[in-house]
Structure formats: C-alpha cells, structure tokens
Biopython code that builds the backbone (N, CA, C, O; Angstrom):
import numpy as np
from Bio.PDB.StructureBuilder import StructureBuilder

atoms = [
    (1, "UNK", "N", (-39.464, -10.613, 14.589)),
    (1, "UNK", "CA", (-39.470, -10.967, 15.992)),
    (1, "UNK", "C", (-40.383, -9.990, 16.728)),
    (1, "UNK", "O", (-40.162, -8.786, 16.859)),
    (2, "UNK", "N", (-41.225, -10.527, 17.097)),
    (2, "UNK", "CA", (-41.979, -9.451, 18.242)),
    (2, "UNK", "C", (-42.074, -8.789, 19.232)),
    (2, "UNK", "O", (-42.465, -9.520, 20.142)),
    (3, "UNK", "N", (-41.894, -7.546, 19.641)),
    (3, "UNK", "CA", (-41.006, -6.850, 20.319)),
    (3, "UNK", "C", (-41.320, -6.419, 21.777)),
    (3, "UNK", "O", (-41.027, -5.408, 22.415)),
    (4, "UNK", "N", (-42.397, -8.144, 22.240)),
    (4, "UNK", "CA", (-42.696, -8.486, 23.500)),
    (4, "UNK", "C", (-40.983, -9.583, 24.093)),
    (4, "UNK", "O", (-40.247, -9.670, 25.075)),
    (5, "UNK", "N", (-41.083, -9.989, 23.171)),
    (5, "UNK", "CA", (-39.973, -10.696, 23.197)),
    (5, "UNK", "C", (-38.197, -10.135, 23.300)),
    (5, "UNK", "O", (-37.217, -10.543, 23.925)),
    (6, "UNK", "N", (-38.355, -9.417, 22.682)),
    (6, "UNK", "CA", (-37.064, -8.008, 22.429)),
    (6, "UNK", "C", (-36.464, -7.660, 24.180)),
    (6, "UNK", "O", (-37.378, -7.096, 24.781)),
    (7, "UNK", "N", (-35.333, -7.836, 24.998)),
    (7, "UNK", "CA", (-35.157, -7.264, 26.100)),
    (7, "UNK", "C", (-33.285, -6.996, 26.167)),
    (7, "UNK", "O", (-32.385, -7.344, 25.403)),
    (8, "UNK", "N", (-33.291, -6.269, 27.380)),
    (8, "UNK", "CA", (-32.315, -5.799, 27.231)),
    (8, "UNK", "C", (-31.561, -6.519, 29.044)),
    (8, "UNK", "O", (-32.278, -6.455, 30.042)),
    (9, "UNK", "N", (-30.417, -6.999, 29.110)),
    (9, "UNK", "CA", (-30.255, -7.884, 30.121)),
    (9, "UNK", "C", (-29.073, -7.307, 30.520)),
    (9, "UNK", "O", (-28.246, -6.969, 29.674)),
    (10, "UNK", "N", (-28.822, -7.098, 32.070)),
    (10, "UNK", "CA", (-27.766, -6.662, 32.546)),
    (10, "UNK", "C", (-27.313, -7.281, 33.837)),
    (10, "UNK", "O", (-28.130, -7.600, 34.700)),
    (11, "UNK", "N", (-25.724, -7.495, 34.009)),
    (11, "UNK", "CA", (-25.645, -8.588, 35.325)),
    (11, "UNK", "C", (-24.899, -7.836, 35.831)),
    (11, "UNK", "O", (-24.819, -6.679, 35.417)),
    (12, "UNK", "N", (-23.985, -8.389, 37.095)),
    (12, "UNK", "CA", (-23.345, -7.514, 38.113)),
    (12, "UNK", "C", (-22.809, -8.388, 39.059)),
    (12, "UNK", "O", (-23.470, -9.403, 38.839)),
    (13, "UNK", "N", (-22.343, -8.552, 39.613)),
    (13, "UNK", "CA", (-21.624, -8.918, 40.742)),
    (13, "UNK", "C", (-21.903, -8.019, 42.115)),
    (13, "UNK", "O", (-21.643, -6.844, 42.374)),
    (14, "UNK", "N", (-22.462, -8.942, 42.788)),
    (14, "UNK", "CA", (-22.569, -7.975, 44.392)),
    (14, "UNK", "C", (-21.746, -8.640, 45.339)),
    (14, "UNK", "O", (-21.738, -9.856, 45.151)),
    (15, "UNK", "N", (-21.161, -8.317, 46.141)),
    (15, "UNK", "CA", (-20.703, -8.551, 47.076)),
    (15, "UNK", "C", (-21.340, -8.837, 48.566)),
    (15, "UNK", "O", (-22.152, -7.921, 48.431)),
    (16, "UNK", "N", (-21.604, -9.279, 49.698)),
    (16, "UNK", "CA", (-22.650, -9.321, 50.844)),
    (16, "UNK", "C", (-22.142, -9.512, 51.089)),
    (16, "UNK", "O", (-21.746, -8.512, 50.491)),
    (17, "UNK", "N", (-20.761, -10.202, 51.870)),
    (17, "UNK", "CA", (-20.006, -10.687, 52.702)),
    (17, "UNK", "C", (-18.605, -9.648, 52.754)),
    (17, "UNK", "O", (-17.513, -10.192, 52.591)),
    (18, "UNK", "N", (-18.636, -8.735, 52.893)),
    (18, "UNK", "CA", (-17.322, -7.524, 52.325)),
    (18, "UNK", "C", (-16.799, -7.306, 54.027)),
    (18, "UNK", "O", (-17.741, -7.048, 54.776)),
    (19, "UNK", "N", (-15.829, -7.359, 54.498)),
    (19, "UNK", "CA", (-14.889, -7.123, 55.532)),
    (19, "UNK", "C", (-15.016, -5.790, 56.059)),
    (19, "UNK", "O", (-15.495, -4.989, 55.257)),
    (20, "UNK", "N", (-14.739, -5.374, 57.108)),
    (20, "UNK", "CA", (-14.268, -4.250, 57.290)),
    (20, "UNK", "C", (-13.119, -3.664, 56.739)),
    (20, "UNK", "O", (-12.231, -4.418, 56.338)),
    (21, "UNK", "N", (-12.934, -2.016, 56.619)),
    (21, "UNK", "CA", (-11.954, -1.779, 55.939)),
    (21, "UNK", "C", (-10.789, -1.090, 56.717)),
    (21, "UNK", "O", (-9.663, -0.862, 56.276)),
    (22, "UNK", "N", (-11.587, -0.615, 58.756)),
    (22, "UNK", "CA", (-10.727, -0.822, 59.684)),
    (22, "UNK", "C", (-10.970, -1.927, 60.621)),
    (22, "UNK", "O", (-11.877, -2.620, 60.160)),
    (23, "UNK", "N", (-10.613, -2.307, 61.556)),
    (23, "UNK", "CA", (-10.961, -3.501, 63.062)),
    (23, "UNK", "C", (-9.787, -2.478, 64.030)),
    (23, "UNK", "O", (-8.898, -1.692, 63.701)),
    (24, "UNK", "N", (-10.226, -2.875, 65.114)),
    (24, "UNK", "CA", (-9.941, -2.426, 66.195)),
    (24, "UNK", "C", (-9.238, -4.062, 66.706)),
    (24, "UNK", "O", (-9.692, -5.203, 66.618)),
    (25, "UNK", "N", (-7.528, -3.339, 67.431)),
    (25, "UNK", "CA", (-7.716, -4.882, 68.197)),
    (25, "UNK", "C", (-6.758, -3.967, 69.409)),
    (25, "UNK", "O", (-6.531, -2.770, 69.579)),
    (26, "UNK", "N", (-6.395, -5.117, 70.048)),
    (26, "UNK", "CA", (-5.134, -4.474, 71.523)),
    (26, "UNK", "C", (-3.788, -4.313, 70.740)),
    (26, "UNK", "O", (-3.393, -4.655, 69.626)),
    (27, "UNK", "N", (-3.371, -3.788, 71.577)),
    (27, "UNK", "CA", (-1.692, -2.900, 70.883)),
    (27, "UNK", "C", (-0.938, -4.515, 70.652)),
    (27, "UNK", "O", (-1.183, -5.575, 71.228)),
    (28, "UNK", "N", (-0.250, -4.291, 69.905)),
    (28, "UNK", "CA", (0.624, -5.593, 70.064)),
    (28, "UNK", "C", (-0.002, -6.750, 68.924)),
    (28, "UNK", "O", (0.848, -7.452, 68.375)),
    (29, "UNK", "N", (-0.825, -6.875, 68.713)),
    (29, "UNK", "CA", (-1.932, -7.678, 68.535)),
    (29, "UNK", "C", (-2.045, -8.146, 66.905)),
    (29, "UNK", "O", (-1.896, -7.178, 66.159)),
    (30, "UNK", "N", (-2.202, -9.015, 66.430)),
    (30, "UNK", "CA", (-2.108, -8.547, 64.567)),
    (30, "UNK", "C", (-3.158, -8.200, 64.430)),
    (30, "UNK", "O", (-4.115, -8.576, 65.105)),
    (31, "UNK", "N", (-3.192, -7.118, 63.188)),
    (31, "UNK", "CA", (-4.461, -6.246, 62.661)),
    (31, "UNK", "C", (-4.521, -6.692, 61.277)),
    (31, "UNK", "O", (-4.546, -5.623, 60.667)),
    (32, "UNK", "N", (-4.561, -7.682, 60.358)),
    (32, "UNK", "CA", (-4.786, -7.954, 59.437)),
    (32, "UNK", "C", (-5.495, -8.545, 59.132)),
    (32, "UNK", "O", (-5.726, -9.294, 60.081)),
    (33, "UNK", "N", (-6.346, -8.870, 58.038)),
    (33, "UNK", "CA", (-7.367, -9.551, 57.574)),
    (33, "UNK", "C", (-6.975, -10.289, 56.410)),
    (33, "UNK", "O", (-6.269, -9.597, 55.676)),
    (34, "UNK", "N", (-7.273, -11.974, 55.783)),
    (34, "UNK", "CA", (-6.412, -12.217, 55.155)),
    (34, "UNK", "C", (-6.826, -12.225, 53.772)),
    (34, "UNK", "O", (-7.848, -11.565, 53.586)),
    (35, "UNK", "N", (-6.385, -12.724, 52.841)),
    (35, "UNK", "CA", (-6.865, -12.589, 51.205)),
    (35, "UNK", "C", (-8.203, -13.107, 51.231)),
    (35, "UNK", "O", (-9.144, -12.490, 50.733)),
    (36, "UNK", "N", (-8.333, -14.388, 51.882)),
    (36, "UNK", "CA", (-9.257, -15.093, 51.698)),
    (36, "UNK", "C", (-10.599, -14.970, 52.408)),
    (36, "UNK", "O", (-11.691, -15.536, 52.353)),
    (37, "UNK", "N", (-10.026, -13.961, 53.111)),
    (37, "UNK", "CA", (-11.240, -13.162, 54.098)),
    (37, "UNK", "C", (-12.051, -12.179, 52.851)),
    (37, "UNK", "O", (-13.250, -12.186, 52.571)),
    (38, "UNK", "N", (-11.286, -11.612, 52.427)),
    (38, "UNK", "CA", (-12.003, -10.094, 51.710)),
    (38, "UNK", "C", (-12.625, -10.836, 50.287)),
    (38, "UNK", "O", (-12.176, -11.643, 49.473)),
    (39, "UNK", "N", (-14.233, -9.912, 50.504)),
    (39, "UNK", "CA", (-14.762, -10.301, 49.203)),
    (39, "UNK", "C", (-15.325, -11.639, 48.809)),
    (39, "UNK", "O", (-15.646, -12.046, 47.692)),
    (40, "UNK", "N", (-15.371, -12.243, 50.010)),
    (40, "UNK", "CA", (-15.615, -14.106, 49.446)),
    (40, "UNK", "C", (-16.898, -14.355, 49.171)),
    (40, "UNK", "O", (-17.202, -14.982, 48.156)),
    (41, "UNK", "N", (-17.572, -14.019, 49.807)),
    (41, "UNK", "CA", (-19.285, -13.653, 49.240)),
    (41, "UNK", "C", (-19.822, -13.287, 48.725)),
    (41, "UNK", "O", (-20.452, -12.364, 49.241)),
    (42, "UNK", "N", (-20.101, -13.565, 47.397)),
    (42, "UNK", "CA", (-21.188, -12.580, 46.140)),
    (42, "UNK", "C", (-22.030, -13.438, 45.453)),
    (42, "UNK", "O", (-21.978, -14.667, 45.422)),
    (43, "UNK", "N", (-22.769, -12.731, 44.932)),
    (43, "UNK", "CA", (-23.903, -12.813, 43.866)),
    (43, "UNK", "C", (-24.016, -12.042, 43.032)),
    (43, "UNK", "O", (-23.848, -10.823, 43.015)),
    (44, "UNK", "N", (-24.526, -13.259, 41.758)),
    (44, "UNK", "CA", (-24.756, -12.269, 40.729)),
    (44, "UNK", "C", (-26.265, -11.816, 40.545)),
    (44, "UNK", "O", (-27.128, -12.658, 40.791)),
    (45, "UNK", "N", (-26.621, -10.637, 40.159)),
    (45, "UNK", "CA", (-27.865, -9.953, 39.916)),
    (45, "UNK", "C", (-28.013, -9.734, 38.586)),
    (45, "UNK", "O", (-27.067, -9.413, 37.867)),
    (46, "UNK", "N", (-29.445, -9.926, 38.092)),
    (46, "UNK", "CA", (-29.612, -9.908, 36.799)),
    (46, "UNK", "C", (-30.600, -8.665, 36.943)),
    (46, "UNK", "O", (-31.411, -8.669, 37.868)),
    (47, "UNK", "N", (-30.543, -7.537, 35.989)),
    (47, "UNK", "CA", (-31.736, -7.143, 35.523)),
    (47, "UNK", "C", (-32.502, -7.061, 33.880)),
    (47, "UNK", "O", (-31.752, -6.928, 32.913)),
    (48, "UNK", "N", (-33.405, -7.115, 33.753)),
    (48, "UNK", "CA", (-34.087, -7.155, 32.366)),
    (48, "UNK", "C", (-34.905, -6.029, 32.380)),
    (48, "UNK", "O", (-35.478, -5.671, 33.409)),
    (49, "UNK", "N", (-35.037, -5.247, 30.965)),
    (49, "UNK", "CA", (-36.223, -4.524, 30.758)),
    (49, "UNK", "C", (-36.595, -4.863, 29.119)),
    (49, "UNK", "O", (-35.751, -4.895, 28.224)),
    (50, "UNK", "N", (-38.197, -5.131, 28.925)),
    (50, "UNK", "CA", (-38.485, -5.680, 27.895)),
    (50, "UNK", "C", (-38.418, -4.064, 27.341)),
    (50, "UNK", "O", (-38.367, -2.959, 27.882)),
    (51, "UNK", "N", (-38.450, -4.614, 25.857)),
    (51, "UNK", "CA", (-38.765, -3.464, 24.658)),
    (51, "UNK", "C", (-39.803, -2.476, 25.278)),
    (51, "UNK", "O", (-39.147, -1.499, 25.637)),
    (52, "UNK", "N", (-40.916, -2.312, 25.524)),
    (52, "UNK", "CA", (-41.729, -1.627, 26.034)),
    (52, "UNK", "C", (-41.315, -0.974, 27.162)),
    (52, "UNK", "O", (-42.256, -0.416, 27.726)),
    (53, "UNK", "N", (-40.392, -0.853, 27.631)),
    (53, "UNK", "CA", (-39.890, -0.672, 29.376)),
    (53, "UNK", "C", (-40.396, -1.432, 30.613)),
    (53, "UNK", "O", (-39.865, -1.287, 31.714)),
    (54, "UNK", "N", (-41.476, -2.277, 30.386)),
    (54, "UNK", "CA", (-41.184, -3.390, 31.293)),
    (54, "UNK", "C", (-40.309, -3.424, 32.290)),
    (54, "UNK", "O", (-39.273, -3.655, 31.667)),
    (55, "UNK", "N", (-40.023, -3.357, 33.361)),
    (55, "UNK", "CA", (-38.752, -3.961, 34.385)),
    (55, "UNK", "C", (-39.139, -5.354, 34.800)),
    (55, "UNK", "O", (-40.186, -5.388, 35.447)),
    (56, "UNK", "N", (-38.478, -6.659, 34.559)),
    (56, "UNK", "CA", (-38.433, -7.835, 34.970)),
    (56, "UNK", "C", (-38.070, -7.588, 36.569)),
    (56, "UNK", "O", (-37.365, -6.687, 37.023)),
    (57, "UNK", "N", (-38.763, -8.657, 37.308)),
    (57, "UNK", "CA", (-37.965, -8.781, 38.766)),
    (57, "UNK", "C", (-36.358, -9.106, 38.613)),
    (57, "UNK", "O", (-35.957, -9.968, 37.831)),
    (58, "UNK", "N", (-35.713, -8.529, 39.223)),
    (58, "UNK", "CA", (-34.185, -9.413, 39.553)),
    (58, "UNK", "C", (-34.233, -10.565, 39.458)),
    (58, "UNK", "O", (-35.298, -11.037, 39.858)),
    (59, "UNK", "N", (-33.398, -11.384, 39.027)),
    (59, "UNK", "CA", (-32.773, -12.301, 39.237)),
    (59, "UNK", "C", (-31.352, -12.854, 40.165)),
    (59, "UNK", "O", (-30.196, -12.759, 39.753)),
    (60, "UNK", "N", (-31.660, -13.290, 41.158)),
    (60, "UNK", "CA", (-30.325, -13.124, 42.076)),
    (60, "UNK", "C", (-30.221, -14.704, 41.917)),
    (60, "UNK", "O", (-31.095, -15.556, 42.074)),
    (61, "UNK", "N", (-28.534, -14.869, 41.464)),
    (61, "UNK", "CA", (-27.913, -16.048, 41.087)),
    (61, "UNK", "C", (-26.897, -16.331, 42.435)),
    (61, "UNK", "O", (-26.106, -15.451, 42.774)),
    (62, "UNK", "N", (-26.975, -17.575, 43.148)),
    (62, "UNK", "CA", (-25.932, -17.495, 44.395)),
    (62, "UNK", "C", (-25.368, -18.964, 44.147)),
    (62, "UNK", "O", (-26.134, -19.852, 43.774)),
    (63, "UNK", "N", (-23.878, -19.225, 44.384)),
    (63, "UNK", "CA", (-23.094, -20.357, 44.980)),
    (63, "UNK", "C", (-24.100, -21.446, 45.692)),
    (63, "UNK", "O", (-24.734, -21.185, 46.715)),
    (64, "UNK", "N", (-24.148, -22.583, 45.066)),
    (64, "UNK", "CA", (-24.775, -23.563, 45.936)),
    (64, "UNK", "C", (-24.835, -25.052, 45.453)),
    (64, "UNK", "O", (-24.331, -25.425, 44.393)),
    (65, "UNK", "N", (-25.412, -25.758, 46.216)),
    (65, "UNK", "CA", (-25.294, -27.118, 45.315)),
    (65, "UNK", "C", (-26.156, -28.200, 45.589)),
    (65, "UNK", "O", (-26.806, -28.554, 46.573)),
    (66, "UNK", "N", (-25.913, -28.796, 43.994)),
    (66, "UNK", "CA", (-27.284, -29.898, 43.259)),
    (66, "UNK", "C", (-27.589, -30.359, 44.696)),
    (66, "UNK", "O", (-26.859, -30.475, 45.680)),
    (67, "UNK", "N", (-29.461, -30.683, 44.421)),
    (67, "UNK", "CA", (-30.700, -30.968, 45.687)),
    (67, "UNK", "C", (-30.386, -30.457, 46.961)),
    (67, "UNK", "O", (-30.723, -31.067, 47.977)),
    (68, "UNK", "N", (-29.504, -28.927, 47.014)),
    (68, "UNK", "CA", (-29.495, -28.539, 48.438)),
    (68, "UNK", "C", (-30.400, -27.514, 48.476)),
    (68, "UNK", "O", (-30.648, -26.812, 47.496)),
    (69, "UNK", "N", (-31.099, -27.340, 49.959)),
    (69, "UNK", "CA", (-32.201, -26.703, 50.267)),
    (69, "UNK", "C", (-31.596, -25.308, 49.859)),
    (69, "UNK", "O", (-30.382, -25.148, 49.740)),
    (70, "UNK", "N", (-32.496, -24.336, 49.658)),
    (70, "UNK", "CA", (-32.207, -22.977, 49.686)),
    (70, "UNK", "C", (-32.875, -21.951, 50.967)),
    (70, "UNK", "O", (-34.039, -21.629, 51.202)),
    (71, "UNK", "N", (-31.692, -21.641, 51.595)),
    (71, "UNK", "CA", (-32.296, -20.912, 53.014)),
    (71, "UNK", "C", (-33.078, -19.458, 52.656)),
    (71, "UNK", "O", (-32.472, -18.418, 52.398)),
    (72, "UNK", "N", (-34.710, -19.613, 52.699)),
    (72, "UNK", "CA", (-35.328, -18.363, 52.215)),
    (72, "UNK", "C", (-35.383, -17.343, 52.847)),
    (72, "UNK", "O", (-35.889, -16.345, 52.335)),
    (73, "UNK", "N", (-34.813, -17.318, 54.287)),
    (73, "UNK", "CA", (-34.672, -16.069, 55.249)),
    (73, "UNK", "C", (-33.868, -15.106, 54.712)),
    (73, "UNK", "O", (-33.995, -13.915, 54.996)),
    (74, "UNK", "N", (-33.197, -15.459, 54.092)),
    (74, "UNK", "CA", (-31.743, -14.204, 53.055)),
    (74, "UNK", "C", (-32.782, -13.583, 52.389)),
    (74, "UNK", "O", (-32.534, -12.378, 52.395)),
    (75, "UNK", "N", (-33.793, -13.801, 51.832)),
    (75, "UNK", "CA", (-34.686, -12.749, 50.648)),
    (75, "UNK", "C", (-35.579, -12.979, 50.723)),
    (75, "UNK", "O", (-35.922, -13.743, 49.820)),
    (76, "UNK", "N", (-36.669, -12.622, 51.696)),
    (76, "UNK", "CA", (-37.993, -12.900, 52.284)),
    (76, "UNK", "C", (-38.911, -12.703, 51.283)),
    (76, "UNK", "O", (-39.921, -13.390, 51.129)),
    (77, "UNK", "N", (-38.536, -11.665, 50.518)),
    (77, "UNK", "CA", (-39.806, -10.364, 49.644)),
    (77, "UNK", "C", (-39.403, -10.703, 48.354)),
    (77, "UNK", "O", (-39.543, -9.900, 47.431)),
    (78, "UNK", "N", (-39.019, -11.578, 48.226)),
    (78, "UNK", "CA", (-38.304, -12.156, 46.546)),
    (78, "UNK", "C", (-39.198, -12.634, 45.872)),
    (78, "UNK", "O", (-39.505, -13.682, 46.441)),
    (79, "UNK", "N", (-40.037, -12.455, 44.669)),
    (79, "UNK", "CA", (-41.337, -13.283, 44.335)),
    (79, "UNK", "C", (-41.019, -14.277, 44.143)),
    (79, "UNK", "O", (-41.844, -15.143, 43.853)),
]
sb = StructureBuilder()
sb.init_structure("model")
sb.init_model(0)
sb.init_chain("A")
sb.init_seg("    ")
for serial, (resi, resn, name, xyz) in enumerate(atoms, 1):
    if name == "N":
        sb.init_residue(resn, " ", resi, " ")
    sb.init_atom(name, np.array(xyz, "f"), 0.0, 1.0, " ", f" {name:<3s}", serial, name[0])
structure = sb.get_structure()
C-alpha cells in the first residue's frame, strides 16, 4: 500500500450551542435551564494527517436534511 494513501483519522464532538452555566433572573423567578436546553447543538469534526504529516482540512459533519440548502454564513473560510 502506498504510503500517500496511509492516514491517520480523528473525530470529536463539538458542541456550539452550550448554555450558560449561570443566568441572572428577578428574585422569585425560576432559574433553571432544562435538559433539553443543555448541549443540543453539535458537530462532529474530523481531522486527518497523511503518512508524511500532511494535515487534511477539517471536516465538519452537522445535523441536516436530504436536498436542504446549507446556510454558508456559519463557516465562511471553509474551503
């Protein structure tokens, strides 16, 4: 196998949508945030480096669905 081909692949989970971990509200008032609030937003990130050390661009994998547009303002500088 030729060792252009040879790479090494790593993923991750990011989070972008993460809650605060205080809020401010008026006395009296509920201060909670609910399950379904925290954490609901992520992506996964890929990185690659070929055999040679190469670094591949990222790969950012997001929630979405069949023939829907993809809004390119989230990652302007993304090749």
């Amino acid at each position: 196998m030729p060792s252009k081909v040879i790479m090494n692949i790593d993923e991750t989970g990011v989070y972008y949508d993460t809650p605060p971990t205080r809020i401010l509200c008026e006395r009296g008032a509920p201060s909670n945030i609910t399950t379904s609030q925290k954490h609901s937003v992520r992506m996964t990130v890929l990185r690659a480096v070929v055999f040679r050390g190469r670094k591949l661009p990222l790969l950012l994998i997001v929630r979405g669905e069949p023939d829907a547009t993809i809004a390119m303002e989230e990652v302007p500088t993304y090749p």
